[in-house]
DRENGUKOL-585142 format. One record per residue (C-alpha): x, y, z; chain; residue number from 1. Coordinates in steps of 0.05 Angstrom, whole numbers, always signed. Each point is the difference from the previous one (the first is absolute). Layout:
N
DOMI        u        v        w   chaine   num
DOMI        X        Y        Z        A   NUM
...
***
This chain:
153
DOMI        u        v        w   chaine   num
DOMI       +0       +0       +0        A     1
DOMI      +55      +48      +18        A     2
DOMI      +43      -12      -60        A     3
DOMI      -73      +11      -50        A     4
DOMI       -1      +69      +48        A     5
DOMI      +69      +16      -21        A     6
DOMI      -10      -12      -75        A     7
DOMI      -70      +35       +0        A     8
DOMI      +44      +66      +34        A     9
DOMI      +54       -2      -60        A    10
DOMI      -47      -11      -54        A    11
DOMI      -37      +63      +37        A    12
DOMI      +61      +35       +9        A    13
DOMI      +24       -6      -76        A    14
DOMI      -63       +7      -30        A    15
DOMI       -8      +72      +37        A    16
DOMI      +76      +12      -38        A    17
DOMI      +31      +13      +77        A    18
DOMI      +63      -33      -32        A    19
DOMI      +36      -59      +25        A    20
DOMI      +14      -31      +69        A    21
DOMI      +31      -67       +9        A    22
DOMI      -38      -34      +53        A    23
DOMI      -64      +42       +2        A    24
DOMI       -9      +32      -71        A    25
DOMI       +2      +80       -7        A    26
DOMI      +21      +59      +27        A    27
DOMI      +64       +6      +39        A    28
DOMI      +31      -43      +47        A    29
DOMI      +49      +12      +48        A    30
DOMI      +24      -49      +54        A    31
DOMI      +18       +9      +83        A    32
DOMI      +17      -37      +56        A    33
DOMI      +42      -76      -23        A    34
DOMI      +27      -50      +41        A    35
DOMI      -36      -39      +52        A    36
DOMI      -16      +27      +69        A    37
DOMI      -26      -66      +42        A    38
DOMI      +80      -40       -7        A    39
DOMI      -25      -47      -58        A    40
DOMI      +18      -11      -69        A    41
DOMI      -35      +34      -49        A    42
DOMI      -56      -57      -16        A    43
DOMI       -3      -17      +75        A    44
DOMI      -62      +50      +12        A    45
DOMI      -62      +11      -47        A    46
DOMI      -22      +66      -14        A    47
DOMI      -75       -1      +37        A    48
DOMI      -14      +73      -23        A    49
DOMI      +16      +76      -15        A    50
DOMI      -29      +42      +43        A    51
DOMI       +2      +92      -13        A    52
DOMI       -6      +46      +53        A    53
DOMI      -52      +28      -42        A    54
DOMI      -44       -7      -65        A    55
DOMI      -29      +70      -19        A    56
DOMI      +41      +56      -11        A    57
DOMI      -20      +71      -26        A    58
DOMI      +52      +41      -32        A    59
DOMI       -4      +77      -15        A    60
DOMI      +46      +32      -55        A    61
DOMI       +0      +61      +26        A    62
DOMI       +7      -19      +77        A    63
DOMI      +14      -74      +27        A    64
DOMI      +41      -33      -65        A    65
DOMI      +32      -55      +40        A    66
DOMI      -12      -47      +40        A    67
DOMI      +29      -69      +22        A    68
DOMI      -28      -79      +15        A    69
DOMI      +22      -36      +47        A    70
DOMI       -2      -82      -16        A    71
DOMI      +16      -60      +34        A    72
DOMI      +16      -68      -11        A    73
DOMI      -42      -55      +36        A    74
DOMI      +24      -36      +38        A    75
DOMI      +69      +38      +17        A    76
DOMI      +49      -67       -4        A    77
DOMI      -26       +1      -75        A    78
DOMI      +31      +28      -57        A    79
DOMI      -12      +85       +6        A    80
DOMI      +16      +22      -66        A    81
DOMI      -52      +40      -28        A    82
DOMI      -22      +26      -72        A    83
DOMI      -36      +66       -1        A    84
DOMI      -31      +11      -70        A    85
DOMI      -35      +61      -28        A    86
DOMI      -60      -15      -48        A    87
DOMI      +24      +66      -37        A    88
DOMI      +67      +30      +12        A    89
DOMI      -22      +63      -34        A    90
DOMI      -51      +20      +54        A    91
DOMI      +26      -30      +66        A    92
DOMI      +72      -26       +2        A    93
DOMI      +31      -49      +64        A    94
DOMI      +74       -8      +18        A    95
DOMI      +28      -58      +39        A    96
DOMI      -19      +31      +61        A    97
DOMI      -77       +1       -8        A    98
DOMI       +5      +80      -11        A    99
DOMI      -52      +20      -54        A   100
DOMI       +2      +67      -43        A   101
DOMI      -59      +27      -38        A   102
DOMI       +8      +22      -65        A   103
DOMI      -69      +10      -42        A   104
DOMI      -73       +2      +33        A   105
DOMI      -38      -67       +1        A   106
DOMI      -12      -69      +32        A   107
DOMI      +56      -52       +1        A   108
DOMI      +19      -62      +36        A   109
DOMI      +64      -19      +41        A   110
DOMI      +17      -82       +4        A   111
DOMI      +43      -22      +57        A   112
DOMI      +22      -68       -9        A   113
DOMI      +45      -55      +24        A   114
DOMI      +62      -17      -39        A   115
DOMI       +1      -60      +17        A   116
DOMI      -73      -13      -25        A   117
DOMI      -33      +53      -36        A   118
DOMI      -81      -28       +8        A   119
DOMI       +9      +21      +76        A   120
DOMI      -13      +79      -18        A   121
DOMI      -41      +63      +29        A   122
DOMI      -20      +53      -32        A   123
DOMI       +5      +70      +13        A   124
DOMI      -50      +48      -39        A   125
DOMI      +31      +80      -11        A   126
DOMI      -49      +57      -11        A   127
DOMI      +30      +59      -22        A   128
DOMI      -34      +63      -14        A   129
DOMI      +22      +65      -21        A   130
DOMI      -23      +45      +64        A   131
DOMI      -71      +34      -53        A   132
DOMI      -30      -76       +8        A   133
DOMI       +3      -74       +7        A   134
DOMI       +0      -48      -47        A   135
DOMI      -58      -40      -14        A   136
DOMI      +16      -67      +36        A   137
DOMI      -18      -53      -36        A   138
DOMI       +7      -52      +63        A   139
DOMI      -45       -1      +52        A   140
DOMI      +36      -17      +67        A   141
DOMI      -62       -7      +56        A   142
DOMI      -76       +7       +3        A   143
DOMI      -37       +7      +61        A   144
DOMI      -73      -12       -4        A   145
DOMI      -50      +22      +59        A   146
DOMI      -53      -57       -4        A   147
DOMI      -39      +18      +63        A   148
DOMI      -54      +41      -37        A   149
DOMI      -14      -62      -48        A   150
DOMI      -61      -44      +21        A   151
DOMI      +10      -71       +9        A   152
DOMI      -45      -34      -38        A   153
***
């Protein structure tokens, strides 16, 4: 199931023309971390998952044009090196470091995934605006619904 997930992101990732990624398919990639904190070799420890320190971020081009994510490696004795991919380098770029710079208003997407097996991802979704207004997001990321005025029938 994971490695269909993985294929279905490249062939989404190239067919948007985001470029090419080896392991995850578009955008940029840039790795972190290496080596192996838990005293094992490398295959010892499976990578369980990626976890951010967050998954929204809004961006303004004339205030706030940086920010940074913060990722981890589950559990810690795995593998922690880390890909972070931009879905479009020309809007929102990433270094190694999880620090991302605006560069054109929109909606993109930020992957953070394991070297060692690029299925186990998160994604990070960048809003940036241009101060005037927001983009029109095209995602929607919660609903709340008040049901206690609808009779039960």
């Amino acid at each position: 199931m994971k490695k269909i997930l993985c294929m279905v992101l490249t062939a989404l990732f190239l067919i948007a023309g985001c470029g090419d990624l080896a392991g995850l398919g578009g955008g940029t990639n840039t790795e972190i971390g290496g080596g192996n904190t838990g005293g094992g070799s490398d295959g010892d420890i499976k990578v369980e998952r990626v976890d951010v320190d967050k998954t929204y971020i809004e961006l303004d081009l004339q205030a706030t044009k940086t920010a940074q994510i913060s990722a981890f490696v589950f559990p810690s004795e795995a593998k922690q090196t880390l890909l972070y991919a931009s879905e479009n380098e020309t809007i929102v770029s990433i270094d190694n470091n999880g620090y991302i710079t605006a560069k054109a208003k929109c909606l993109v997407d930020i992957i953070v995934a394991s070297k060692a097996n690029p299925a186990i991802f998160k994604t990070v979704t960048i809003v940036v605006s241009d101060g005037a207004d927001k983009p029109v997001v095209d995602k929607v990321l919660s609903i709340e619904v008040d049901t206690s005025d609808i009779p039960l029938i």
